[in-house]
C-alpha positions as CSV (number, residue, x, y, z in Angstrom):
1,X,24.8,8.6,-121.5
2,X,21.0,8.4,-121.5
3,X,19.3,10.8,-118.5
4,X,15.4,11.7,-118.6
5,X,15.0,15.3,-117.6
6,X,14.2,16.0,-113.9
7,X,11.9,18.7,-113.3
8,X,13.7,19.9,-109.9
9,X,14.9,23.7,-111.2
10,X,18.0,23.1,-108.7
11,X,19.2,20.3,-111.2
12,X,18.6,22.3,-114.1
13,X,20.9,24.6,-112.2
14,X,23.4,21.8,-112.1
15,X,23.5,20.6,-115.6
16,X,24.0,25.0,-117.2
17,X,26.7,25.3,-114.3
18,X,28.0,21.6,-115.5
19,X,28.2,23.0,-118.7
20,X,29.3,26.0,-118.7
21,X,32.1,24.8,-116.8
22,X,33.3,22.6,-119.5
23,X,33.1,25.7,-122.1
24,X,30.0,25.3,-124.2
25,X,28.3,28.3,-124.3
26,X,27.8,27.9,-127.7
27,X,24.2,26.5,-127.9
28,X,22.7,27.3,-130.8
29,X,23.2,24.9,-133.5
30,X,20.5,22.7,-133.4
31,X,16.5,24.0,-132.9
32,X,13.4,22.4,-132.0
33,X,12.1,20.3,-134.7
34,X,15.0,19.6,-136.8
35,X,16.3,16.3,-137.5
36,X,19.8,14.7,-136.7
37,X,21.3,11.5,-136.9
38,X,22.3,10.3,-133.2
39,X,25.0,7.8,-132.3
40,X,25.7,5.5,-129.1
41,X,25.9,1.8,-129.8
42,X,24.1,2.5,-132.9
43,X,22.8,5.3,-135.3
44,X,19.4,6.8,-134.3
45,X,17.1,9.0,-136.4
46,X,15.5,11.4,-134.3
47,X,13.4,14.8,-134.1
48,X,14.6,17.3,-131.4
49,X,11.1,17.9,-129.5
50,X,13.3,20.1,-126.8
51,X,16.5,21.3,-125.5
52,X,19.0,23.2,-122.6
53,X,22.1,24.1,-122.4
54,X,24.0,20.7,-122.9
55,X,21.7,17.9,-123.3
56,X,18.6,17.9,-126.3
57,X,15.5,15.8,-125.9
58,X,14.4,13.6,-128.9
59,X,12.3,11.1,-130.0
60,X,13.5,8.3,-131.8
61,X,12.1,6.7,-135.2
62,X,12.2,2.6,-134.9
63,X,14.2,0.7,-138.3
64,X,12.5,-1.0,-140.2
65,X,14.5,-2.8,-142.9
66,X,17.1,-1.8,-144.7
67,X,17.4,2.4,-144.8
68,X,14.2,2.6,-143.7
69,X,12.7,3.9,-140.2
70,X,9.2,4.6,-138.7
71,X,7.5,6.5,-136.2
72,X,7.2,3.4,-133.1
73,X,3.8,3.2,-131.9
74,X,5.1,4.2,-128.4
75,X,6.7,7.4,-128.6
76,X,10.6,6.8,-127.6
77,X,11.5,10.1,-125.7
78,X,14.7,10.4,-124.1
79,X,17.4,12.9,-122.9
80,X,21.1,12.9,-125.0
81,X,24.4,15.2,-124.5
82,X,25.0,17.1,-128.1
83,X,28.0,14.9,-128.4
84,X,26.6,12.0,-129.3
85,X,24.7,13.9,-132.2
86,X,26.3,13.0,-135.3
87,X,25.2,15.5,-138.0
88,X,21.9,17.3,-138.9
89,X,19.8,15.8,-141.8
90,X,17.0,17.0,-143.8
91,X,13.4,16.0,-142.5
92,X,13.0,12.5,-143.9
93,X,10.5,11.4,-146.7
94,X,7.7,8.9,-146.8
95,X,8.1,6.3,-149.0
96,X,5.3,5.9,-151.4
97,X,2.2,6.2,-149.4
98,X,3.5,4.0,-146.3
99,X,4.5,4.5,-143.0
100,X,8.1,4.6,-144.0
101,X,10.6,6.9,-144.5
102,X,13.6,6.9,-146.0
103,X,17.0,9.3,-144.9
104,X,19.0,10.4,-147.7
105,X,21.7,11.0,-145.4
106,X,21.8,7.2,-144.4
107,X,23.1,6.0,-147.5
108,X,26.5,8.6,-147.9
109,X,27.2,7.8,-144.3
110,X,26.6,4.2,-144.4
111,X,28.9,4.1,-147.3
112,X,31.8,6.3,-145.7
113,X,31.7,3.8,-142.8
114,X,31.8,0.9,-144.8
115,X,34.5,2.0,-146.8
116,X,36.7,3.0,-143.3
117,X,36.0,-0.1,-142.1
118,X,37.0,-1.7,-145.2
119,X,40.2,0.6,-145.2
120,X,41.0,-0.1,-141.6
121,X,40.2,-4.1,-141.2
122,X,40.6,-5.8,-144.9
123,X,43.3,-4.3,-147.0
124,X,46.8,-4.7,-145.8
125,X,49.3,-2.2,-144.8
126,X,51.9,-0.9,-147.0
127,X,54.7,-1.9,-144.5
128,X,53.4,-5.1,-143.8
129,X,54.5,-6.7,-147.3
């Protein structure tokens, strides 16, 4: 679910009451200006640049080859539900002096999917031989 902010306090209203409603007081994981790995149809590097009670606003680096991500020329705001937040990571380093970066983080979870994928679509069950 992607959903720009609307400025309208009456909706801001809407999504705490929303929220609240399903149990999620709790708010206070993530801050402004960490970094977290995001996942919808794909996995998203991004900065949180603002947040409310359900929903945190980030912008989101571009790849760019393989483990590697950049800033995109046109900042890529948007609005995401803390669900579809993976895990926090570590601020990401430049590579050499370019406009790179790499994500530590990218490479352990890369591998743990691979490897449940491999588990789950390649090796054959115990009760099937």
């Amino acid at each position: 679910m992607k959903r720009k902010r609307e400025s309208s306090s009456d909706s801001s209203i809407s999504i705490i009451l929303e929220c609240e409603s399903r149990g999620e007081e709790d708010f206070d994981i993530l801050t402004i200006g960490e970094y977290v790995l995001l996942f919808l149809n794909f996995i998203s590097i991004c900065k949180i640049i603002d947040r409310n009670v359900c929903e945190y606003s980030v912008t989101v680096m571009a790849k760019s080859g393989l483990l590697q991500w950049k800033w995109p020329e046109n900042e890529d705001i948007m609005w995401y539900p803390k669900e579809d937040i993976v895990q926090k990571i570590e601020e990401p380093g430049l590579k050499n002096n370019s406009e790179l970066y790499v994500i530590p983080e990218m490479k352990k979870f890369t591998a743990t999917l691979l490897s449940a994928l491999e588990k789950s679509l390649f090796l054959p069950s115990i009760t099937d031989q």
